[in-house]
The first five atom37 places (N, CA, C, CB, O) and aatype in JSON, in Angstrom:
{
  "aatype": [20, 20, 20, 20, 20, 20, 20, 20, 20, 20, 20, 20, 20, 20, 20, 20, 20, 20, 20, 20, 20, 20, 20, 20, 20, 20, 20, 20, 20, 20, 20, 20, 20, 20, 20, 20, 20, 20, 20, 20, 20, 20, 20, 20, 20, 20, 20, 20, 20, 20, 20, 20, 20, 20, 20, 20, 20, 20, 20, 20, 20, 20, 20, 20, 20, 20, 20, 20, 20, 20, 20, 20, 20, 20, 20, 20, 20, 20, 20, 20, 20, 20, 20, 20, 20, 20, 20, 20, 20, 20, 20, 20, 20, 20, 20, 20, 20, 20, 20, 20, 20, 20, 20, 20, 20, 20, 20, 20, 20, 20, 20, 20, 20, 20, 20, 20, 20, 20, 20],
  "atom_mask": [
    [1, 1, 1, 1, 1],
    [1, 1, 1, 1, 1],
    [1, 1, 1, 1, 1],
    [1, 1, 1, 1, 1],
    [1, 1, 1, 1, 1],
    [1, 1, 1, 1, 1],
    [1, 1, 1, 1, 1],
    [1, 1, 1, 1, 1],
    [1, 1, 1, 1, 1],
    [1, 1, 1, 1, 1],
    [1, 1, 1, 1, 1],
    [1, 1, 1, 1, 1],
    [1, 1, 1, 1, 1],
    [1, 1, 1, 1, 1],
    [1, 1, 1, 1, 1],
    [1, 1, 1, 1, 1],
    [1, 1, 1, 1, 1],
    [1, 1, 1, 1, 1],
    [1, 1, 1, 1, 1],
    [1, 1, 1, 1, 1],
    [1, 1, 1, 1, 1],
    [1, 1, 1, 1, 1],
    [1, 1, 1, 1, 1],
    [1, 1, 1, 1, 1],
    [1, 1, 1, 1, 1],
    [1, 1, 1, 1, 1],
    [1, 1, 1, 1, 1],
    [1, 1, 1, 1, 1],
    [1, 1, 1, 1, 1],
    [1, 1, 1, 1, 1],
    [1, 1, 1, 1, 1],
    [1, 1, 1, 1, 1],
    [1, 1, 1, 1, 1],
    [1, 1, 1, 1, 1],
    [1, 1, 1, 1, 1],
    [1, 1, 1, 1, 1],
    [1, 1, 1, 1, 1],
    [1, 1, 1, 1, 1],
    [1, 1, 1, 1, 1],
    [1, 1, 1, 1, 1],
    [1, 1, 1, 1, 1],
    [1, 1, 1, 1, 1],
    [1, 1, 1, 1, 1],
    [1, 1, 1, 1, 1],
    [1, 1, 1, 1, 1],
    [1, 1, 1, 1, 1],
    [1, 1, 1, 1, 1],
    [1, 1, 1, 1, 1],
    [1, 1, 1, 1, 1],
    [1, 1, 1, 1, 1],
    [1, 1, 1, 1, 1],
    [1, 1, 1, 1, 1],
    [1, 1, 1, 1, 1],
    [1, 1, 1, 1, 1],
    [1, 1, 1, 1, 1],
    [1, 1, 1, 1, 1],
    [1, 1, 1, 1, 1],
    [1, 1, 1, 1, 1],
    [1, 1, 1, 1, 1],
    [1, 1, 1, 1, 1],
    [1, 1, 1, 1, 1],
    [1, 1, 1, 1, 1],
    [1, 1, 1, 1, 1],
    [1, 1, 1, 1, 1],
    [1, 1, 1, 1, 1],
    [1, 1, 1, 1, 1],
    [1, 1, 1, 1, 1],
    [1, 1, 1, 1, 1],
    [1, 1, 1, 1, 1],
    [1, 1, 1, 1, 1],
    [1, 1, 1, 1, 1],
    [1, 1, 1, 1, 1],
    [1, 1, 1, 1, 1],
    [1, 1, 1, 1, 1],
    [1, 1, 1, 1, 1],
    [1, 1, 1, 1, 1],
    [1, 1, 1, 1, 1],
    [1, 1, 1, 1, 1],
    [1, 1, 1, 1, 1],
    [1, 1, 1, 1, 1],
    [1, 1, 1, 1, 1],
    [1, 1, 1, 1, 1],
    [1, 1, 1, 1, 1],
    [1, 1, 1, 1, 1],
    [1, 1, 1, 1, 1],
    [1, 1, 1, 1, 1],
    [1, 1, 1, 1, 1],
    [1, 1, 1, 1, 1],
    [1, 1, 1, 1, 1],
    [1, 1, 1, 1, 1],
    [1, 1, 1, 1, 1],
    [1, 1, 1, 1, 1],
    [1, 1, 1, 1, 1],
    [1, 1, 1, 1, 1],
    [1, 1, 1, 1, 1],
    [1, 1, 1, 1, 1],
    [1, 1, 1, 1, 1],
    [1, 1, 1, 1, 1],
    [1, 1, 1, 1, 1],
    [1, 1, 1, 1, 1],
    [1, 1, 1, 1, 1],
    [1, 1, 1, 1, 1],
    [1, 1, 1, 1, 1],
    [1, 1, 1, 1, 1],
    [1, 1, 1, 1, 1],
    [1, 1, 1, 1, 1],
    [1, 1, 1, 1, 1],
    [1, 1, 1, 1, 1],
    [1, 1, 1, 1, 1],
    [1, 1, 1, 1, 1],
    [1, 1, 1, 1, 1],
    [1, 1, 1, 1, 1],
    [1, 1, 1, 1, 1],
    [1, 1, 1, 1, 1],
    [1, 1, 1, 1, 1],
    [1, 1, 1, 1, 1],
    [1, 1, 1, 1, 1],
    [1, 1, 1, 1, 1],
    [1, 1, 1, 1, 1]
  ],
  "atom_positions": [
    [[82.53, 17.65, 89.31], [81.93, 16.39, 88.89], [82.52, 15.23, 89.69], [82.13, 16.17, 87.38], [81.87, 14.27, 90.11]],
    [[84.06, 15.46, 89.88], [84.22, 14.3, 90.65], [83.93, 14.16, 91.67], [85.09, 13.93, 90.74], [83.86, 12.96, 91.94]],
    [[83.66, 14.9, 92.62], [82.95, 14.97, 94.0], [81.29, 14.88, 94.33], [83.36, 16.25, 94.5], [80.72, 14.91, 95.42]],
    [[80.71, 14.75, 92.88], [79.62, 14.56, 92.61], [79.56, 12.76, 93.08], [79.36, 15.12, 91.04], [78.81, 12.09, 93.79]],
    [[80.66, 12.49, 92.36], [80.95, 10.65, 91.85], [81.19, 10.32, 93.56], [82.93, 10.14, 90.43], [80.73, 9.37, 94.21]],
    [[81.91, 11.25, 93.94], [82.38, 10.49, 95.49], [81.11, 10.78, 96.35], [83.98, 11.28, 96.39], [81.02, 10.45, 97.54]],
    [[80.44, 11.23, 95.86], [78.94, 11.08, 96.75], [78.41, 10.42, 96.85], [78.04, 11.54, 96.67], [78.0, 9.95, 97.91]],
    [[78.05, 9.9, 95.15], [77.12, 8.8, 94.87], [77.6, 7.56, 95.0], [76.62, 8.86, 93.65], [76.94, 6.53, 95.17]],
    [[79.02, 7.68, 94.9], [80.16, 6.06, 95.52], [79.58, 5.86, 96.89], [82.34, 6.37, 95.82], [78.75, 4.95, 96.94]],
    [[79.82, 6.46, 97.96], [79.49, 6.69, 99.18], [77.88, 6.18, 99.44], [79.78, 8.18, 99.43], [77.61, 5.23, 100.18]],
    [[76.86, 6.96, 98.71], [75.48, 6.7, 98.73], [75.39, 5.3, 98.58], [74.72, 7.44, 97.7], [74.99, 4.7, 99.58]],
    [[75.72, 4.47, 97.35], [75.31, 2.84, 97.07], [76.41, 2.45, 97.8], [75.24, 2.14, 95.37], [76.08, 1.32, 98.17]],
    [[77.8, 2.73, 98.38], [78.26, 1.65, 99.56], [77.34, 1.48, 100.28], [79.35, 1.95, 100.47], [76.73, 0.42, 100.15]],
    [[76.91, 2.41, 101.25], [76.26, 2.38, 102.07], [74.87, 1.31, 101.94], [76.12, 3.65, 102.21], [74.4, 0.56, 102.8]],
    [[74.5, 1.52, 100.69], [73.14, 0.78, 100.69], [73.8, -0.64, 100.23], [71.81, 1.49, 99.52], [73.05, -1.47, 100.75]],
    [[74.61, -1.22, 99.68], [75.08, -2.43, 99.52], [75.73, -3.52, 100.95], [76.12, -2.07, 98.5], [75.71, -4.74, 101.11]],
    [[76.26, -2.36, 101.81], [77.01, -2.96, 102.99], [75.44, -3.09, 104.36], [78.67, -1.55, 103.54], [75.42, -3.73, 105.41]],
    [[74.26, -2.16, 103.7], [73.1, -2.04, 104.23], [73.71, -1.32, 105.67], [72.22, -3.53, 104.28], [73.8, -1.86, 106.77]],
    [[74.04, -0.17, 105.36], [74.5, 0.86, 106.23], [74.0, 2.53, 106.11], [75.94, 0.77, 106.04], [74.29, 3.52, 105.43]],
    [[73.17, 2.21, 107.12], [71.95, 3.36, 107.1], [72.64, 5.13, 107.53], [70.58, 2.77, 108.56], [72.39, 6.3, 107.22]],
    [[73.73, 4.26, 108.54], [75.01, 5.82, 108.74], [75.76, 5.85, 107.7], [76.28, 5.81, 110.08], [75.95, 7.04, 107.42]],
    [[76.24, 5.23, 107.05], [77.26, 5.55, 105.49], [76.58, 6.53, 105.03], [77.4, 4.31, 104.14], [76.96, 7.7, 104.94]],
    [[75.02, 5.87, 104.56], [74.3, 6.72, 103.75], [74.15, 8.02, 104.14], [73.16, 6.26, 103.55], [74.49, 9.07, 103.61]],
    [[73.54, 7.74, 105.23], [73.38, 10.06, 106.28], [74.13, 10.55, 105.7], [73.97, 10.72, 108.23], [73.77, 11.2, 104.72]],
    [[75.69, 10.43, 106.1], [76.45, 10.99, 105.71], [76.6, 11.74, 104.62], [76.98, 10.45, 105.8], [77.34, 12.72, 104.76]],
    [[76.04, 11.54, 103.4], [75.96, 12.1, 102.12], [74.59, 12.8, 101.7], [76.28, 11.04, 101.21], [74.35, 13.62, 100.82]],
    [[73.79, 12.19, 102.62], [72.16, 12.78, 102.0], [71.85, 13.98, 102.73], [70.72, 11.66, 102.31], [72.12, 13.68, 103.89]],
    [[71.42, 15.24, 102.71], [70.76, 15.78, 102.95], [69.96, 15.9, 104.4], [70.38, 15.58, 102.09], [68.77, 15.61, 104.3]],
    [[70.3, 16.19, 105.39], [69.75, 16.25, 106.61], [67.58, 16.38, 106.58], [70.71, 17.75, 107.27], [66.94, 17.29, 106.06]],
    [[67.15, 15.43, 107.16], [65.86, 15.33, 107.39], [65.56, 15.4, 108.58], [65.38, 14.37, 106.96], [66.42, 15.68, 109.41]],
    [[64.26, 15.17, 108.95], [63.67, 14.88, 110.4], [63.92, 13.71, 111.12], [62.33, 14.9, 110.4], [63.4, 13.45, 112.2]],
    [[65.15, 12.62, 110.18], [65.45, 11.7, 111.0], [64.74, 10.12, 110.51], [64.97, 12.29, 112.39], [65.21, 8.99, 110.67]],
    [[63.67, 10.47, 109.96], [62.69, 9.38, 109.43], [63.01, 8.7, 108.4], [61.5, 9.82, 109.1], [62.49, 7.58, 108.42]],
    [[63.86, 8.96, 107.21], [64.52, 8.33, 106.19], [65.62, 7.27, 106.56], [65.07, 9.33, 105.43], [65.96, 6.27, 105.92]],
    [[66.15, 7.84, 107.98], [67.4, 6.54, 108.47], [66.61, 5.25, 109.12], [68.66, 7.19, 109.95], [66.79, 4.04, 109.02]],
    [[65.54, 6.16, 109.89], [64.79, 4.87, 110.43], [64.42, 3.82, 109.63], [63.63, 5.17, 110.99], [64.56, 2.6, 109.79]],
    [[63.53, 5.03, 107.98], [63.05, 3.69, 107.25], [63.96, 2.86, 106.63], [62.16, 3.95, 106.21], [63.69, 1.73, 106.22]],
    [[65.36, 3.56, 106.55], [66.46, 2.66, 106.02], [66.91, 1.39, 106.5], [67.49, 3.27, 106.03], [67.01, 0.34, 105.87]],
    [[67.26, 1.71, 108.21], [67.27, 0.5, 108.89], [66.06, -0.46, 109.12], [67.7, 0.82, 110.02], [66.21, -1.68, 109.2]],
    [[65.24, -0.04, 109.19], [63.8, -0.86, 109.29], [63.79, -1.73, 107.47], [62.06, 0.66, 109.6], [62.82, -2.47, 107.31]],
    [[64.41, -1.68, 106.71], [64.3, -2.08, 105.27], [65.19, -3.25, 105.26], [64.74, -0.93, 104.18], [65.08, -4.36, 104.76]],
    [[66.35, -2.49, 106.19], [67.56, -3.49, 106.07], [67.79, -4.72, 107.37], [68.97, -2.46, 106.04], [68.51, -5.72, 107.39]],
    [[66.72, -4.08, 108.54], [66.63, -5.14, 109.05], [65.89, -6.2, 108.69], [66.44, -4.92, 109.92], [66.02, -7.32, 109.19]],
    [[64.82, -5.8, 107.51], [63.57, -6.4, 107.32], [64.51, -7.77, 106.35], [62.16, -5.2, 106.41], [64.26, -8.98, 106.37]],
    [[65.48, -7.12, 105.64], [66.03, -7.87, 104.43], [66.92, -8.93, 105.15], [66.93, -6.87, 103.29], [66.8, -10.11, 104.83]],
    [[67.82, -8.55, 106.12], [68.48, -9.33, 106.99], [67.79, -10.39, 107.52], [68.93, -8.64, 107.92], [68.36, -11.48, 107.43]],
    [[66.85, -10.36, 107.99], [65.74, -11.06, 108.83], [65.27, -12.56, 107.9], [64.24, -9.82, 109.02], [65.13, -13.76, 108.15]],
    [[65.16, -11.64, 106.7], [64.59, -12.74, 105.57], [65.71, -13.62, 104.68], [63.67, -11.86, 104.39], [65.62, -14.29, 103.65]],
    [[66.83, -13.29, 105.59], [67.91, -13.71, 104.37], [68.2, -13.77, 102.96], [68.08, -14.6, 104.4], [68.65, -14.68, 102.25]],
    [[67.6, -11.89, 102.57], [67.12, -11.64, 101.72], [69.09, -10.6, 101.01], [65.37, -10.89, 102.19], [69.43, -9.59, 101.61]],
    [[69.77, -11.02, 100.07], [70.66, -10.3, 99.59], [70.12, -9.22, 98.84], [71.47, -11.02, 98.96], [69.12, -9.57, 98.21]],
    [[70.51, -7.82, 98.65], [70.52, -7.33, 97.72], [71.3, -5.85, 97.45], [69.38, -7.43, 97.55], [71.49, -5.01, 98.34]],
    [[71.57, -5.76, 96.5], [72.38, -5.03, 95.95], [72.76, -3.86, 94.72], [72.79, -5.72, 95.92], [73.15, -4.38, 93.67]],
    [[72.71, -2.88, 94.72], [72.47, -2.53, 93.54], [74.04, -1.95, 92.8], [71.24, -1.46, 93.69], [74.82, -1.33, 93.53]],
    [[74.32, -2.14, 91.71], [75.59, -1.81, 91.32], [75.15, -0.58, 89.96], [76.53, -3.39, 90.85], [74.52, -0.84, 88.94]],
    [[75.65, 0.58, 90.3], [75.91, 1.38, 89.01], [76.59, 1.87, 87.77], [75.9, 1.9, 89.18], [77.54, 2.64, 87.85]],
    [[76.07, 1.39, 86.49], [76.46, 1.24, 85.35], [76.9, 2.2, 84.04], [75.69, 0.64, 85.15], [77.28, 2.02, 82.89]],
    [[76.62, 3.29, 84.91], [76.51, 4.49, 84.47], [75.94, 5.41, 85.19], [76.03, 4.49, 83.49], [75.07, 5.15, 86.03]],
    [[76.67, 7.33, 84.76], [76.37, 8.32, 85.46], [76.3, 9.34, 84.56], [77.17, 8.51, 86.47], [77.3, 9.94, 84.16]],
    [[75.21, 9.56, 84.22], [74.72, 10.96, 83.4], [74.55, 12.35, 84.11], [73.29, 10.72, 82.82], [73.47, 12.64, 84.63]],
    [[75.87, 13.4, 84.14], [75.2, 14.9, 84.7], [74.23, 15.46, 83.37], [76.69, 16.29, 85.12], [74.49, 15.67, 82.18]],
    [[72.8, 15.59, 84.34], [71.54, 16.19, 83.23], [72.02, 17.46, 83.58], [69.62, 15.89, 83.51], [72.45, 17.89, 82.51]],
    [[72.19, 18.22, 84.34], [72.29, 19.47, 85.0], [73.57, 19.81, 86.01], [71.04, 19.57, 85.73], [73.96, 18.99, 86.84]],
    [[74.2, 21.23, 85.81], [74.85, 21.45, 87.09], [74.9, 22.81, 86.93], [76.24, 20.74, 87.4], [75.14, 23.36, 85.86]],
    [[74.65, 23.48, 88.15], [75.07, 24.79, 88.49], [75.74, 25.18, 89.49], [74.25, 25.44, 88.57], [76.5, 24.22, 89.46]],
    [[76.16, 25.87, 90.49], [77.26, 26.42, 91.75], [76.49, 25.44, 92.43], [77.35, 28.26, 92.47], [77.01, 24.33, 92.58]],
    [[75.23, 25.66, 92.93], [74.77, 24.53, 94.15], [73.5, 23.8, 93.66], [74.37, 25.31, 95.74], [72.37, 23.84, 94.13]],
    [[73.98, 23.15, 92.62], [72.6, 22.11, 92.09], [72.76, 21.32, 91.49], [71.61, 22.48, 91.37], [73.29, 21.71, 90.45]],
    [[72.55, 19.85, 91.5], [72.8, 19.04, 90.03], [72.27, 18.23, 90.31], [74.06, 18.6, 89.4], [72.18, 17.73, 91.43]],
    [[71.56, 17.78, 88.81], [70.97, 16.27, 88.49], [71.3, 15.69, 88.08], [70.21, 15.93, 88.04], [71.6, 16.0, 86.93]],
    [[71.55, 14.56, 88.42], [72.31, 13.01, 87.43], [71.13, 11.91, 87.24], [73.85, 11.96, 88.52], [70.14, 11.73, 87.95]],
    [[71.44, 11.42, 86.39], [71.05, 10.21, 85.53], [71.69, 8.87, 86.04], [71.51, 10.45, 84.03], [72.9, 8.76, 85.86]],
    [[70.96, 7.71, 86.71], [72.08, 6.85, 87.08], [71.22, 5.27, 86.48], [72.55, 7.0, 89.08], [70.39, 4.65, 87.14]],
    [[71.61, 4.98, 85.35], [71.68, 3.61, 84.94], [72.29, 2.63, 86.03], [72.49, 3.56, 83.68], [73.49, 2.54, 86.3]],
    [[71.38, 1.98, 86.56], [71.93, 1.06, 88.0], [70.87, -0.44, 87.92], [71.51, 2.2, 89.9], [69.67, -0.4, 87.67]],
    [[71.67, -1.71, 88.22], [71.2, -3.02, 88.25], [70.86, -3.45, 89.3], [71.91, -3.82, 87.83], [71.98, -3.41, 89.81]],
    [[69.94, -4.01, 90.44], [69.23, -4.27, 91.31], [69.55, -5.8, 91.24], [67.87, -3.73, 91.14], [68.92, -6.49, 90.44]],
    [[70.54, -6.4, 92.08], [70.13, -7.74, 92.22], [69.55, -8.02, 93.46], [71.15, -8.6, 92.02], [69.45, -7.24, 94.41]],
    [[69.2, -9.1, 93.42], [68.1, -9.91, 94.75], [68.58, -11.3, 95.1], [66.31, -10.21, 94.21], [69.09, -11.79, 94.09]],
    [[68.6, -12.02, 95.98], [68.64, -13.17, 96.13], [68.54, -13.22, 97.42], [69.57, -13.75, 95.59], [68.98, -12.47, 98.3]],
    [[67.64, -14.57, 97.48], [66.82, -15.14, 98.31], [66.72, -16.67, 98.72], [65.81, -14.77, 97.85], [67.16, -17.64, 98.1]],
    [[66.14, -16.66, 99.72], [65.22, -18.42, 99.29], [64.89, -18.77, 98.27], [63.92, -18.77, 99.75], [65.38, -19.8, 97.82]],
    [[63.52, -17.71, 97.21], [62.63, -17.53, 96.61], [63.4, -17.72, 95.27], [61.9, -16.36, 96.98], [62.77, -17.9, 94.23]],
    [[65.03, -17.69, 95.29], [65.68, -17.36, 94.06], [66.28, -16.12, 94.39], [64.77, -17.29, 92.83], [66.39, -15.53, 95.47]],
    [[66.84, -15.69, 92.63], [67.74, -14.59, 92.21], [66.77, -14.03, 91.89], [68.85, -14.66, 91.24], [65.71, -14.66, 91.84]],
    [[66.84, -12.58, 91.53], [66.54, -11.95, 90.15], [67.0, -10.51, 90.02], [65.02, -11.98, 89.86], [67.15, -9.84, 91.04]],
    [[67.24, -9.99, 88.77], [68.15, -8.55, 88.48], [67.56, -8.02, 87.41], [69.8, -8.68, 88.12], [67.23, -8.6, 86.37]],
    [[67.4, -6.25, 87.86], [66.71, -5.74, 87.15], [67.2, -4.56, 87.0], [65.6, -5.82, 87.44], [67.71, -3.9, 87.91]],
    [[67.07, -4.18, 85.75], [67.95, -2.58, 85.35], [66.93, -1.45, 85.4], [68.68, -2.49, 83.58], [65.76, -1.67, 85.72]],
    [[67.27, -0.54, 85.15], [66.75, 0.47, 85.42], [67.33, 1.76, 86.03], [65.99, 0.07, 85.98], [68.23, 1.72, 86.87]],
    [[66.79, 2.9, 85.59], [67.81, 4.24, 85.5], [66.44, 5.3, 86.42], [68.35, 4.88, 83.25], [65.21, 5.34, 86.29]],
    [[67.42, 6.04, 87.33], [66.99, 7.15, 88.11], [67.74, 7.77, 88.1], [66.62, 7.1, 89.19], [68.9, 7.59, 87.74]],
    [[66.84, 9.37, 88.81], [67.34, 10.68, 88.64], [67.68, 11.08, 90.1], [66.28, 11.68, 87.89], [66.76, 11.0, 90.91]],
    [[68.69, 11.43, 90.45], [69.12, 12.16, 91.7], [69.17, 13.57, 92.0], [70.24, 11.85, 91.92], [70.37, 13.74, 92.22]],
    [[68.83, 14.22, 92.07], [69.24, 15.81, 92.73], [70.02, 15.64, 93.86], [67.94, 16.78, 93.25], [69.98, 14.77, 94.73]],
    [[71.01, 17.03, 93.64], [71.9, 16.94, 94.63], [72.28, 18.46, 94.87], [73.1, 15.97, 94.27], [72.33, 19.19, 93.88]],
    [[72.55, 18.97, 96.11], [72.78, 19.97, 96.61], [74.15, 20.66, 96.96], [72.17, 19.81, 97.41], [74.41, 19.82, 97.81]],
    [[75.09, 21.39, 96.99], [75.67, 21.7, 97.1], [75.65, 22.12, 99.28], [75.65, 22.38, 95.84], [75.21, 23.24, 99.55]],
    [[75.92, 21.59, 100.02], [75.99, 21.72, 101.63], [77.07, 22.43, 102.28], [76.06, 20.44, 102.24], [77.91, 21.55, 102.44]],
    [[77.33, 23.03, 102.55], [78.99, 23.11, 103.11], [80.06, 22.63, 102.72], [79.21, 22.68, 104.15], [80.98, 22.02, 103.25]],
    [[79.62, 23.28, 100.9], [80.95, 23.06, 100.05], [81.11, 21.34, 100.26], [82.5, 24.1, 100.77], [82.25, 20.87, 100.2]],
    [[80.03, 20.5, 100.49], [80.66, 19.47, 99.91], [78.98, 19.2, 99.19], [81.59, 18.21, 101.08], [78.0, 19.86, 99.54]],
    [[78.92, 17.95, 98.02], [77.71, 17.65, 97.63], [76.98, 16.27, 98.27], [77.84, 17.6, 96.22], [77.41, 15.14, 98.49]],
    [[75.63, 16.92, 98.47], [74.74, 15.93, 99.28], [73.35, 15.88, 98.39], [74.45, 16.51, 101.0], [72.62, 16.69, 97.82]],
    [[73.45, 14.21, 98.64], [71.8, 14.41, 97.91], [70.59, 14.75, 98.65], [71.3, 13.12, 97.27], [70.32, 14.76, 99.85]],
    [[69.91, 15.02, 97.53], [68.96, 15.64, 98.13], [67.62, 15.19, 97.87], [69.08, 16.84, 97.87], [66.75, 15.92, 98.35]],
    [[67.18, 14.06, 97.15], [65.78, 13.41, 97.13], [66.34, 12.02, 96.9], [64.6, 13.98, 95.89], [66.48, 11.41, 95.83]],
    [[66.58, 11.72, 97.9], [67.67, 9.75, 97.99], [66.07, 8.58, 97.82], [68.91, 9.24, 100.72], [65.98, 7.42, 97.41]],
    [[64.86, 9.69, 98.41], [63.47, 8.81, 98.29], [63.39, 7.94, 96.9], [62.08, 9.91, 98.31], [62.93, 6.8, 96.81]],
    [[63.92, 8.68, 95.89], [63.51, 8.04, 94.4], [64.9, 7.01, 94.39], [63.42, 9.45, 92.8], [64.57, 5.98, 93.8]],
    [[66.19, 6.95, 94.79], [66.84, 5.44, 95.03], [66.16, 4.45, 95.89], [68.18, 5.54, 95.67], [66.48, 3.29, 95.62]],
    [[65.51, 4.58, 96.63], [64.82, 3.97, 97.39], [63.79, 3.22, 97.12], [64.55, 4.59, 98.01], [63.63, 2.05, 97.47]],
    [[62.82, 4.14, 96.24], [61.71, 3.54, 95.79], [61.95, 2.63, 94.41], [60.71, 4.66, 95.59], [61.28, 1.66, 94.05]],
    [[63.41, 3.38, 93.58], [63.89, 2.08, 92.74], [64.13, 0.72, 93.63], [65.38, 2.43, 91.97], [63.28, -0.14, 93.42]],
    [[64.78, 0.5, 94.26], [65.54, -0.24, 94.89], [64.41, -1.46, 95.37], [66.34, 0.63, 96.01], [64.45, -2.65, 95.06]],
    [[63.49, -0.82, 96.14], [62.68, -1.22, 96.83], [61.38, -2.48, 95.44], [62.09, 0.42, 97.67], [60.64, -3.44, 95.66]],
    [[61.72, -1.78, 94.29], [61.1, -2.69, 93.23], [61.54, -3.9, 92.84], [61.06, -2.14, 92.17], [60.92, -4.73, 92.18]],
    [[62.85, -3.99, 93.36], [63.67, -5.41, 93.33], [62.67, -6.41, 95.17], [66.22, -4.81, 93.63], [62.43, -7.6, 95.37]],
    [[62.54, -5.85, 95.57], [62.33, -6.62, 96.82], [60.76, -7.42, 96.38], [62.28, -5.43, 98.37], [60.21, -8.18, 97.17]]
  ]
}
């Protein structure tokens, strides 16, 4: 479990410092297209002098087996902008894989598409 936690620590640095290699590091190897859209998100946010951030408030294991687990993550979305602030709660589910004995997630799309509801 605790190496579960040092994953998902790792996962939201990365997306708070808007660091698209932090994140790799922990997710699940793809075709490459998830880092692009990462940086393309975070340049987009940079560009607009758009802050944002998400901080997690909680961590629910729904599931774990030798190489599988789902967590529950109660997490707050802030924003700030030109346009203003605004912060919004809301809880997602992660799957995560067991890789070469260390744990990597494995559908990071659904942090994303939370995340992306603050913008």
């Amino acid at each position: 479990v605790q190496s579960i936690r040092k994953t998902l620590t790792e996962f939201y640095r990365g997306f708070n410092e808007y660091s698209a290699d932090r994140m790799e590091q922990v997710v699940v190897s793809s075709v490459g297209k998830g880092k692009k859209n990462l940086q393309n998100m975070f340049s987009q946010l940079k560009s607009a002098r758009v802050d944002m951030s998400i901080e997690v408030r909680g961590i629910e294991l729904v599931s774990l087996s030798e190489h599988n687990a789902l967590v529950r993550i109660e997490q707050s979305t802030k924003v700030s902008g030109r346009r203003g602030k605004a912060k919004m709660q809301h809880s997602v589910s992660i799957g995560l894989v067991k890789n070469r004995g260390s744990w990597k997630i494995s559908d990071s799309d659904m942090v994303m598409q939370a995340a992306s509801l603050g913008r």
